[in-house]
C-alpha positions as semicolon CSV with decimal commas, in nm:
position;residue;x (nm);y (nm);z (nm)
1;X;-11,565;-3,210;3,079
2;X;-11,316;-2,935;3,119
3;X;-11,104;-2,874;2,785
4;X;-10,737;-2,864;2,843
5;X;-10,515;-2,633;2,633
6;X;-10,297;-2,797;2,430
7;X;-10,008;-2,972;2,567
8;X;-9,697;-2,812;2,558
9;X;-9,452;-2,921;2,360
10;X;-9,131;-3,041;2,549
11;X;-8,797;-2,853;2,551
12;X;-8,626;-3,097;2,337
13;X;-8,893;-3,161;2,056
14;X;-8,755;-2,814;1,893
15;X;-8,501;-3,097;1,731
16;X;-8,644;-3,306;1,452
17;X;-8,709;-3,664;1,641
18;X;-8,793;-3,524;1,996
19;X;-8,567;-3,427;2,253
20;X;-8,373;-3,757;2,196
21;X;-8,284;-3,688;1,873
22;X;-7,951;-3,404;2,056
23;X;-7,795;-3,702;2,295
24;X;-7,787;-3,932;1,976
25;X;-7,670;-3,651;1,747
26;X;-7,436;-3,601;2,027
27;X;-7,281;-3,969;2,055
28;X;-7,229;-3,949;1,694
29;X;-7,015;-3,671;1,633
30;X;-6,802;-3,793;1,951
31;X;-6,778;-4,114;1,778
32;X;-6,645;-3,946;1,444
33;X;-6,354;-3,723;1,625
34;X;-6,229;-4,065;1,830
35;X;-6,230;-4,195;1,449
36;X;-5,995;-3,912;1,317
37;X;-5,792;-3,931;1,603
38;X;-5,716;-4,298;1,550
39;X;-5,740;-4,275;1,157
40;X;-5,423;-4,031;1,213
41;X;-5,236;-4,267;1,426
42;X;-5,285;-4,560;1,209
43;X;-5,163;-4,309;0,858
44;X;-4,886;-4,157;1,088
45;X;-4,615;-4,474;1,024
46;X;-4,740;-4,519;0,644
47;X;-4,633;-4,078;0,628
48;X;-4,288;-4,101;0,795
49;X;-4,199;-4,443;0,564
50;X;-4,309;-4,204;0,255
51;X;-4,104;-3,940;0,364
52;X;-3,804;-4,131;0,449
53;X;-3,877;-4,318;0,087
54;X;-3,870;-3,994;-0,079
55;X;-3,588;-3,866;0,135
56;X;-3,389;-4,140;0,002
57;X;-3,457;-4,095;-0,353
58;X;-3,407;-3,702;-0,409
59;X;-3,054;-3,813;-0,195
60;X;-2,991;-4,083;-0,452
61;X;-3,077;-3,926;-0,772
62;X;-3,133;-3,489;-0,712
63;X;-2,927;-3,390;-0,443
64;X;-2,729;-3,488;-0,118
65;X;-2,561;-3,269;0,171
66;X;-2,194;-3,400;0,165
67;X;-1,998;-3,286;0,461
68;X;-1,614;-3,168;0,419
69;X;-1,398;-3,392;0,616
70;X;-1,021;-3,197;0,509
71;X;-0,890;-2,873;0,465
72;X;-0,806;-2,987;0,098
73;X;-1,065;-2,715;-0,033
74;X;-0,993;-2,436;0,221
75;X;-1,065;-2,147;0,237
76;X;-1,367;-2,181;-0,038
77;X;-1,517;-2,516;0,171
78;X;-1,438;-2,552;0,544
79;X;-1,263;-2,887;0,719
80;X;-1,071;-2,999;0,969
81;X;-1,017;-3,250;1,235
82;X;-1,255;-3,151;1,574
83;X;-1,410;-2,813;1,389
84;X;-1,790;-2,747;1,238
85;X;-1,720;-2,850;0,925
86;X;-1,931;-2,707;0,622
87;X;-2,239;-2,889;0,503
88;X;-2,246;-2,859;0,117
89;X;-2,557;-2,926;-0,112
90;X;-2,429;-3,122;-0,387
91;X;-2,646;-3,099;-0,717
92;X;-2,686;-3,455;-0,907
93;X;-2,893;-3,305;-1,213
94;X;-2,676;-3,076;-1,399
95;X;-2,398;-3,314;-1,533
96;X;-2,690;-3,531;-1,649
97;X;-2,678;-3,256;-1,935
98;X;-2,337;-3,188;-1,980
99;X;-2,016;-3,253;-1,857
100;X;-1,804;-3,071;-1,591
101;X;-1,606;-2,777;-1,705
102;X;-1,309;-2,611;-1,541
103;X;-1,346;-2,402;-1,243
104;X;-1,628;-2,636;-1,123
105;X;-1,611;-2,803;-0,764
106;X;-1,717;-3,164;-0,805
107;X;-1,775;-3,441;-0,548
108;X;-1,668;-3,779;-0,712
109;X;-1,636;-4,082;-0,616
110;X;-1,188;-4,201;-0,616
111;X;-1,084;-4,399;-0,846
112;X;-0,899;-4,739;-0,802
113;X;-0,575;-4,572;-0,836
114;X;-0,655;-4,320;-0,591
115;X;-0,550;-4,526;-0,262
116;X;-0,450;-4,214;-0,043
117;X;-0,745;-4,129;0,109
118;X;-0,756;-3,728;0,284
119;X;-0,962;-3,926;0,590
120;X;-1,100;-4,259;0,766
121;X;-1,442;-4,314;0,836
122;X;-1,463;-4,479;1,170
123;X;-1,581;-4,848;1,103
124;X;-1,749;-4,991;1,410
125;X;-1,779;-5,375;1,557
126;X;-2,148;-5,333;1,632
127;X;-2,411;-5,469;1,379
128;X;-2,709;-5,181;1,510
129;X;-2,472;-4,910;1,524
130;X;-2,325;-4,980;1,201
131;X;-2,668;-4,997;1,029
132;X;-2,774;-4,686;1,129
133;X;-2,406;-4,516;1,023
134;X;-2,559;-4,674;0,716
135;X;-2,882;-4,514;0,691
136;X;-2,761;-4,204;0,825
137;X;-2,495;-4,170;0,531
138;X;-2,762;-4,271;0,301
139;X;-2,991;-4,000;0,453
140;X;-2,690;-3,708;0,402
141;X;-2,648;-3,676;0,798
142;X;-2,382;-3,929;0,861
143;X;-2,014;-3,883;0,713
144;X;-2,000;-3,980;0,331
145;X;-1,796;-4,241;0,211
146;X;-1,438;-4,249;0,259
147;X;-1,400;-4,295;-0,084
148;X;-1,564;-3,948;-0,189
149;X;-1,334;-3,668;-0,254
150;X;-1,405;-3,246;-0,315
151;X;-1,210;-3,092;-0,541
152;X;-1,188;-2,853;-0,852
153;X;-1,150;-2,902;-1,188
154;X;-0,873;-2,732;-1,370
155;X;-0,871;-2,938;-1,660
156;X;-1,035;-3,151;-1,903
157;X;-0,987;-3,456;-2,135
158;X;-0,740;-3,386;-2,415
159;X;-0,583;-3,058;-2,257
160;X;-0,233;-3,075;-2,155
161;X;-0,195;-2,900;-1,778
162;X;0,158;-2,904;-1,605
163;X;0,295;-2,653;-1,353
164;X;0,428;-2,428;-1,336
165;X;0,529;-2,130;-1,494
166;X;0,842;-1,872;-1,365
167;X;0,532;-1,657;-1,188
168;X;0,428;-2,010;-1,009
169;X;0,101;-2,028;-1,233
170;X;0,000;-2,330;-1,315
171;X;-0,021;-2,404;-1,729
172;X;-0,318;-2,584;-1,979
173;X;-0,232;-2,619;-2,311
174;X;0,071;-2,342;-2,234
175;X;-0,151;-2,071;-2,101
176;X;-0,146;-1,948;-1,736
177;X;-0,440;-1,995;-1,466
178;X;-0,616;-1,714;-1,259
179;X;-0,681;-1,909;-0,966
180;X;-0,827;-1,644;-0,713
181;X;-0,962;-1,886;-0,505
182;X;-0,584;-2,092;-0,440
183;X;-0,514;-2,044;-0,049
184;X;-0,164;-2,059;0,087
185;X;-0,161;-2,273;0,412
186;X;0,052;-2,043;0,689
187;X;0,392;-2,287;0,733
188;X;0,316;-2,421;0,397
189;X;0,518;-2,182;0,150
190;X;0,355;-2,034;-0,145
191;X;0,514;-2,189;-0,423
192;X;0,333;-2,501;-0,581
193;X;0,503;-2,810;-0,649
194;X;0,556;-2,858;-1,011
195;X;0,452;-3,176;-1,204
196;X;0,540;-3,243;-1,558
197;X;0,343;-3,199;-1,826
198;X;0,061;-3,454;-1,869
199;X;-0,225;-3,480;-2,120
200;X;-0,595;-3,562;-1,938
201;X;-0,700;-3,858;-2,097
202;X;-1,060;-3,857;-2,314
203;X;-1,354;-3,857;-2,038
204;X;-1,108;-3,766;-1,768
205;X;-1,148;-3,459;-1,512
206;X;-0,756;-3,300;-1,392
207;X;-0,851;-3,230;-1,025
208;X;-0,660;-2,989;-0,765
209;X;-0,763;-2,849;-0,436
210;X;-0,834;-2,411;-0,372
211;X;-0,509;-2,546;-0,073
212;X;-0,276;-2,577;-0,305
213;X;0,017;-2,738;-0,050
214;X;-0,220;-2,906;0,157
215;X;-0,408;-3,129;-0,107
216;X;-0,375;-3,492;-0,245
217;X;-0,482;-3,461;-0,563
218;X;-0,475;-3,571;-0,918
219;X;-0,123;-3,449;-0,891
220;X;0,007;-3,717;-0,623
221;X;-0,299;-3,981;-0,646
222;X;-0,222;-4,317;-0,831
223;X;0,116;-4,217;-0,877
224;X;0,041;-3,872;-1,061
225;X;0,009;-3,848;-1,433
226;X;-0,270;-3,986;-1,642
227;X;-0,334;-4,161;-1,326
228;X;-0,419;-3,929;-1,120
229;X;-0,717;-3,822;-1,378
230;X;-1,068;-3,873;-1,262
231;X;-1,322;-4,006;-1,464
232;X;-1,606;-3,825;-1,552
233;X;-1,864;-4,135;-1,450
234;X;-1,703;-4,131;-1,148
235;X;-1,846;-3,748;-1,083
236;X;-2,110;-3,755;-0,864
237;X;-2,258;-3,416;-0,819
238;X;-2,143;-3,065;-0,865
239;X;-2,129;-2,881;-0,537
240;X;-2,326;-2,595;-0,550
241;X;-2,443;-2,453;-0,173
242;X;-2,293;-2,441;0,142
243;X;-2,605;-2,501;0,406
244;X;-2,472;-2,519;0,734
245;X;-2,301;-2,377;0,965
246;X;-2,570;-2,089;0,898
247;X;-2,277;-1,869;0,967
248;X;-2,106;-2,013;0,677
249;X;-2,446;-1,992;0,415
250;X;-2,354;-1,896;0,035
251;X;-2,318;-2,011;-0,298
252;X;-1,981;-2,162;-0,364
253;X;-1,809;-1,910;-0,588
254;X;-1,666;-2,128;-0,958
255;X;-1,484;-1,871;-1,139
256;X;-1,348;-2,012;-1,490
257;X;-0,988;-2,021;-1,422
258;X;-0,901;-2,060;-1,812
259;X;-1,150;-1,777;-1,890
260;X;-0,889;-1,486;-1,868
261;X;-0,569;-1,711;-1,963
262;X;-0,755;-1,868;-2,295
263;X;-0,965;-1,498;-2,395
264;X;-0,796;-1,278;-2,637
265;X;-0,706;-0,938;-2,507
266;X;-0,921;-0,679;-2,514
267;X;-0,849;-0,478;-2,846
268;X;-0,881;-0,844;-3,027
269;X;-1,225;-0,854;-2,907
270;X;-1,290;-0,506;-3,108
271;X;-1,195;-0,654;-3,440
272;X;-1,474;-0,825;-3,565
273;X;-1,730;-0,492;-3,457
274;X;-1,452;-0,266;-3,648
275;X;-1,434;-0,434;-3,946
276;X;-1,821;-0,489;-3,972
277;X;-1,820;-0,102;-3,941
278;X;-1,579;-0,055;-4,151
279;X;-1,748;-0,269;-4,458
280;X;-2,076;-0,135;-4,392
281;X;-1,963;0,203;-4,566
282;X;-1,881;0,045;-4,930
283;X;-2,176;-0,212;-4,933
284;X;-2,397;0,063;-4,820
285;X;-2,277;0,282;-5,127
286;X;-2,281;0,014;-5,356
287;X;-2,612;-0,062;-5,280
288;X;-2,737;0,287;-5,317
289;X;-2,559;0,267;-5,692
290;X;-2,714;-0,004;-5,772
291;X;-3,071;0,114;-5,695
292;X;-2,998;0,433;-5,839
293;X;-2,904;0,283;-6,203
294;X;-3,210;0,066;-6,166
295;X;-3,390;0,382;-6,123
296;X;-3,282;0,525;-6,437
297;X;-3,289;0,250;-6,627
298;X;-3,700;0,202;-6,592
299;X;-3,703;0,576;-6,607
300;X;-3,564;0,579;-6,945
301;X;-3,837;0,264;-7,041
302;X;-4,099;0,436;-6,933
303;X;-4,034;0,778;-7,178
């Protein structure tokens, strides 16, 4: 018999298996992508309710974006009726560790006395639209609360503030403000409307807006007086950030207005360096006297 050659090995046994082993190989990767693909799909609604879960709570308890319905706070925060009102970030962690302090622009929420309100929130008849006004709001892209009011503070519990003095500055505890951020409304005037004097009750915030004549404040709200004084639970955040309009972007500026009124003048600030310079010579010298007679004295032991 005639010996054949050994058979050739077919094009597909170069796989482990024999040629079918690539098909197979094949069907099972194709398999595993259509398994991604749908894996993703079925996380994809568990993702967004985590984000929106999350969204909510860094609203609720970090920060929110507030946005400025008046032009109460012109022209440090931007509002008015049919314009592109500013967008501010409003921090909810820093007054967990102290209190607000004077120059600071707070959002808080009015108190009962405060029944003029600087705008209406639309309320609508329809139960879908008004839920998602709701989540919205809750979500920091709706319009906040009509009960939520900007403003500075220029005061706090147990100063006395009252205005104003003969160069139209208002007074705390008988010392003039620098206000450099107070903006005088064209048609308005530039004189402020005085109050009398009034002591901010303990845990109470004295509120005013940077538009002096345009502004219901703690000056007017509840009747004026102790009334007018917000709370300091009722604080909700401090407002640190302006975010949008992007043409508007920048940190909003909280200059100390009792800083310059309540510091001592210049020369005062001297003293203390003077006088430690001053009674550095004699201690210096005594000191040197004293080590000097020590000196002699264990000289003279030692002989």
């Amino acid at each position: 018999m005639r010996s054949t050659g050994p058979e050739e090995e077919p094009q597909g046994s170069q796989y482990p298996g024999g040629a079918a082993e690539e098909p197979r190989r094949r069907s099972r990767r194709g398999r595993s992508g259509d398994g991604k693909k749908g894996s993703f799909w079925r996380e994809l609604p568990i993702l967004i309710v985590t984000a929106l879960v999350l969204t909510v709570l860094i609203q609720a308890f970090v920060a929110r974006v507030y946005v400025i319905p008046s032009q109460s706070m012109e022209e440090t925060l931007h509002g008015c009726p049919g314009c592109n009102n500013d967008r501010v970030l409003v921090d909810k962690i820093s007054y967990r560790f102290g209190d607000p302090s004077p120059g600071d622009v707070v959002v808080f929420r009015g108190p009962q006395a405060w029944g003029q309100n600087e705008f209406q929130t639309p309320e609508t008849t329809n139960p879908v639209v008004g839920f998602f006004q709701q989540v919205t709001s809750l979500l920091g892209f709706g319009a906040p609360d009509e009960k939520d009011f900007v403003k500075r503070v220029v005061a706090v519990g147990g100063q006395t503030v009252e205005c104003c003095d003969t160069q139209n500055r208002v007074l705390v505890d008988g010392e003039p403000l620098n206000e450099p951020y107070i903006h005088w409304e064209p048609g308005r005037g530039v004189g402020q409307e005085e109050f009398e004097s009034v002591t901010v009750p303990p845990g109470h915030l004295w509120v005013m807006g940077d538009n002096r004549n345009d502004s219901a404040d703690s000056r007017v709200q509840g009747g004026g007086g102790p009334a007018g004084a917000v709370p300091v639970d009722n604080v909700i955040g401090k407002a640190q950030v302006i975010v949008l309009p992007p043409t508007r972007w920048q940190n909003i500026p909280e200059p100390d207005p009792q800083a310059q009124a309540l510091a001592a003048p210049g020369w005062q600030a001297g003293v203390p360096l003077g006088v430690g310079v001053a009674a550095a010579f004699p201690v210096v010298r005594a000191g040197r006297k004293l080590v000097g007679e020590a000196t002699d004295r264990r000289s003279q032991e030692l002989h």
